[in-house]
C-alpha positions in Angstrom: 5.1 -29.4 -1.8 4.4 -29.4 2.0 3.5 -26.1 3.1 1.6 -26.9 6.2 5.3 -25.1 8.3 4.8 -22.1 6.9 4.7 -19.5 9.7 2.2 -17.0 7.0 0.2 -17.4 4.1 1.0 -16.1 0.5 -1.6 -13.4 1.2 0.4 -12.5 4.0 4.0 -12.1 2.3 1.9 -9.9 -0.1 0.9 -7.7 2.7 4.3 -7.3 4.4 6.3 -6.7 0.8 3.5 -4.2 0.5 3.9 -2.5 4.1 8.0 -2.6 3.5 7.6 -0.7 -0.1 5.5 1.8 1.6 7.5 2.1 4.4 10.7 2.6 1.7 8.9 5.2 -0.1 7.7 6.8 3.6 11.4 7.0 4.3 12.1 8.5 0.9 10.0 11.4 1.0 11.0 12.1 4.1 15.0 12.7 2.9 13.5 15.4 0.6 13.0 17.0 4.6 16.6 16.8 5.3 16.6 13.6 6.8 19.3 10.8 6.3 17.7 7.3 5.4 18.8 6.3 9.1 16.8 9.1 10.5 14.2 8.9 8.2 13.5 4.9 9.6 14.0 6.4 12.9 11.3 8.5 12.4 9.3 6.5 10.9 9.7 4.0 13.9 9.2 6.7 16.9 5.6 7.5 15.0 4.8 4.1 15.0 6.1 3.4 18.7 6.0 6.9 20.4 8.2 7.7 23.2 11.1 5.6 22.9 15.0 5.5 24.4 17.7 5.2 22.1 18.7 1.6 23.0 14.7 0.4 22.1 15.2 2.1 18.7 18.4 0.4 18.2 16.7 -2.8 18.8 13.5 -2.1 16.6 15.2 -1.2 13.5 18.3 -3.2 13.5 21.4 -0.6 14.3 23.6 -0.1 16.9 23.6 2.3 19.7 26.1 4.1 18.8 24.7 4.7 15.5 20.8 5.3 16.8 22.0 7.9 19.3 23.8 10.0 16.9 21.0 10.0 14.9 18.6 10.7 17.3 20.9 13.3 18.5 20.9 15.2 14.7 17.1 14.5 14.4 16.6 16.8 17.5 18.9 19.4 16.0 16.7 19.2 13.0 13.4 19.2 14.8 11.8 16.0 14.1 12.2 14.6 17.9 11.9 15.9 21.1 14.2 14.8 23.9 12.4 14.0 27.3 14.1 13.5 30.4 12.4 11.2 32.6 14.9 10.6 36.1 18.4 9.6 34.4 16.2 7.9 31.2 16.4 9.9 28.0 13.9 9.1 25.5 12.4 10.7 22.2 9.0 11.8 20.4 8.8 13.1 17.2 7.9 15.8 16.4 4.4 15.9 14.5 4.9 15.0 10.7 2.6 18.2 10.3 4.8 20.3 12.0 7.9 18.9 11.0 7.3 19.1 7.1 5.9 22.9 7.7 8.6 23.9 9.5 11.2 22.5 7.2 9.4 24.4 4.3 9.2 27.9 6.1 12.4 27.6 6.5 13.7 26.4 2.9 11.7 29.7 1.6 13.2 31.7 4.0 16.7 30.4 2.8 15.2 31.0 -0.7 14.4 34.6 0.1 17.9 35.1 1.4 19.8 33.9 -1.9 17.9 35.4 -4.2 18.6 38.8 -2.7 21.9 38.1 -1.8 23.0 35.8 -5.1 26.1 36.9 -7.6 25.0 38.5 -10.6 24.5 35.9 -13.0 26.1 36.0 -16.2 24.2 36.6 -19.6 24.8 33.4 -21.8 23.0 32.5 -25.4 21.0 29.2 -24.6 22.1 26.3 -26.3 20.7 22.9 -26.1 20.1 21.3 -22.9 19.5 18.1 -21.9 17.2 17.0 -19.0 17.1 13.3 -17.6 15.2 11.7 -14.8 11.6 11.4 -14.4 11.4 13.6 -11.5 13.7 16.5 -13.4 11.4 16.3 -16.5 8.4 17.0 -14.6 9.9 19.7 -12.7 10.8 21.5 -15.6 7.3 21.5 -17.5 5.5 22.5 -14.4 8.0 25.2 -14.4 7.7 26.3 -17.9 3.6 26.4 -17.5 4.0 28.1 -14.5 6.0 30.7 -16.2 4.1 31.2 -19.5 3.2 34.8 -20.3 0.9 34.3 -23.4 0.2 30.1 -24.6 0.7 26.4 -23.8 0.7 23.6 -26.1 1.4 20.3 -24.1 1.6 16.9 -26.2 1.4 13.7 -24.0 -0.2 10.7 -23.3 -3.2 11.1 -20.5 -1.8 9.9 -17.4 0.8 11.9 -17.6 -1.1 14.9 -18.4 -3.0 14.3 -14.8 0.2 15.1 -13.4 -0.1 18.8 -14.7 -3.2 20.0 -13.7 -2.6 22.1 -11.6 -0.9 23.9 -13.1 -2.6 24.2 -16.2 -5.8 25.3 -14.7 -3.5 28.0 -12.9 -3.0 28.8 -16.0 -6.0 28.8 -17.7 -7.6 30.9 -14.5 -5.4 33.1 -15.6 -6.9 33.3 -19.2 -3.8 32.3 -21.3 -4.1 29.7 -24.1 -4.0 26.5 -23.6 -3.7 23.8 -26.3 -3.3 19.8 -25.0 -2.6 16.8 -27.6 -3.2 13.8 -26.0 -4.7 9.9 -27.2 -8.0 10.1 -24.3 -10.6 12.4 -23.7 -9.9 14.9 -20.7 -12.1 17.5 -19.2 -9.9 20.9 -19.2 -12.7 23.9 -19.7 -10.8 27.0 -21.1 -8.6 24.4 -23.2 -8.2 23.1 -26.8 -8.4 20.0 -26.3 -7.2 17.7 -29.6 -7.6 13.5 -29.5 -5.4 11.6 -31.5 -3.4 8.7 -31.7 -1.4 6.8 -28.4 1.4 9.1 -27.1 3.3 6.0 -26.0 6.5 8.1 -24.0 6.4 11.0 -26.0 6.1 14.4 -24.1 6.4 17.6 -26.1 5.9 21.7 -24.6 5.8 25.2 -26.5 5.9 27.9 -24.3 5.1 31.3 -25.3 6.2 30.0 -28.9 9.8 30.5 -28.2 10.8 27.4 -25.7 10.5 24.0 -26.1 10.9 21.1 -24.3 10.6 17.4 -26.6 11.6 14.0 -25.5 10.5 11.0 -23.6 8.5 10.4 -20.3 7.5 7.7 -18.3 8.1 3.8 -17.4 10.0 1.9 -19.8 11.3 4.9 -21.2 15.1 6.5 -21.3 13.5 9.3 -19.1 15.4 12.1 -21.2 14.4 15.4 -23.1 15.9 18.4 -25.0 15.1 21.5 -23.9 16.0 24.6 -26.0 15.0 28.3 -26.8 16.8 28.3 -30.3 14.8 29.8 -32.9 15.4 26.6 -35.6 14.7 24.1 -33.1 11.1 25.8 -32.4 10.2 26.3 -34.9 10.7 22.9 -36.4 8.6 21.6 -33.2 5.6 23.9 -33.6 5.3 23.2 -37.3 5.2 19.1 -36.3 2.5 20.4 -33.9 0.5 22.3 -36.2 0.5 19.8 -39.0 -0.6 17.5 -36.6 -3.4 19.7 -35.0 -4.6 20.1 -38.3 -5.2 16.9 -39.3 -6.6 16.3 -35.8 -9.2 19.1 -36.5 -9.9 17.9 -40.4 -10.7 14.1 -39.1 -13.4 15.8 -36.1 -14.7 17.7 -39.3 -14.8 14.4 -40.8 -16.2 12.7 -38.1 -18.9 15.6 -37.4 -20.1 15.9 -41.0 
């Protein structure tokens, strides 16, 4: 195969699919700000160009005038650019991605403060079964749960994904509540029970305060779904599976030790 009219190397394809998959999650994270994926490249390019007209950014990323204008336009409304007037020339800066994200966040508490003492009052309902899908929904709701335990903790997954909870379970073993993990690799968690057994695989299982639990599946190649529940039958069906298994956990260390 003749490659000598190549205008890069394989390396380089490597690099620039790299750069452009960073670039998509850079754009990504910054729509959890507020910012539409237009705005969010737009951003992305005035940080790597600095002060910039609307017509150069239209050119640079590959949209029309029209389109980079209005977006520039909402981005200043927003507060991630700066309009500068220089003569009859307007052209933008962004705002600092340190200011930006801080003053994005003040103001989602603020907005937080406002609806919790201003929300409806919320019907009492008996909790039923409730299903949670989505990587990012599963976590949210077992940092959640740990964050809000009163009394215990027992967490059942593989390692990696236990990484993801540190913080807060040490917040919560700071706080001197019992903590119990399961997982299949040694971890260093002082103040925790920690039990080694056999590969988690996907499976992710929580017992808060011994009347919640969340059971399912986590991670890649996964369906990315889990039950969550507060019924009595259902937790305690959980914590006996967790028991037994803890059990024969601690009789094979015995084992192991003697």
């Amino acid at each position: 195969m003749r490659t000598h009219g190549l205008k890069c190397s394989y390396r380089e394809l490597l690099k620039k699919d790299g750069e452009e998959m960073e670039s998509s999650v850079f754009a990504e994270r910054l729509m959890e700000f507020g910012l539409t994926r237009q705005e969010a490249a737009i951003y992305e390019c005035l940080l790597r160009e600095g002060k910039t007209t609307g017509y150069e950014v239209a050119k640079l990323i590959g949209i029309s005038r029209s389109n980079a204008y209005n977006s520039l336009a909402s981005m200043t409304e927003k507060g991630a650019s700066y309009l500068v007037e220089e003569g009859t020339t307007r052209k933008y800066v962004p705002v600092s991605l340190d200011e930006f994200c801080k003053n994005r966040v003040r103001r989602m508490e603020e907005n937080k403060k406002w609806l919790c003492d201003h929300m409806p009052a919320v019907k009492d309902r008996v909790e039923g079964y409730i299903t949670i899908e989505g990587a990012a929904n599963i976590l949210d709701k077992m940092r959640n749960l740990i964050d809000g335990a009163k009394e215990r903790v027992y967490v059942s997954c593989t390692r990696n994904y236990l990484l993801l909870l540190i913080k807060e379970l040490e917040s919560l073993i700071q706080r001197r509540k019992k903590v119990v993990i399961i997982t299949d690799q040694p971890v260093n968690f002082d103040g925790a029970k920690v039990y080694i057994g056999n590969p988690r695989g996907t499976a992710v299982g929580l017992i808060v305060d011994s009347n919640r639990v969340l059971a399912g599946e986590y991670g890649e190649g996964s369906m990315n779904t889990c039950l969550y529940s507060g019924q009595k039958n259902f937790v305690n069906l959980y914590k006996t599976a967790l028991s037994n298994e803890i059990k024969l956990l601690a009789m094979k260390k015995e084992n192991e030790d003697a």
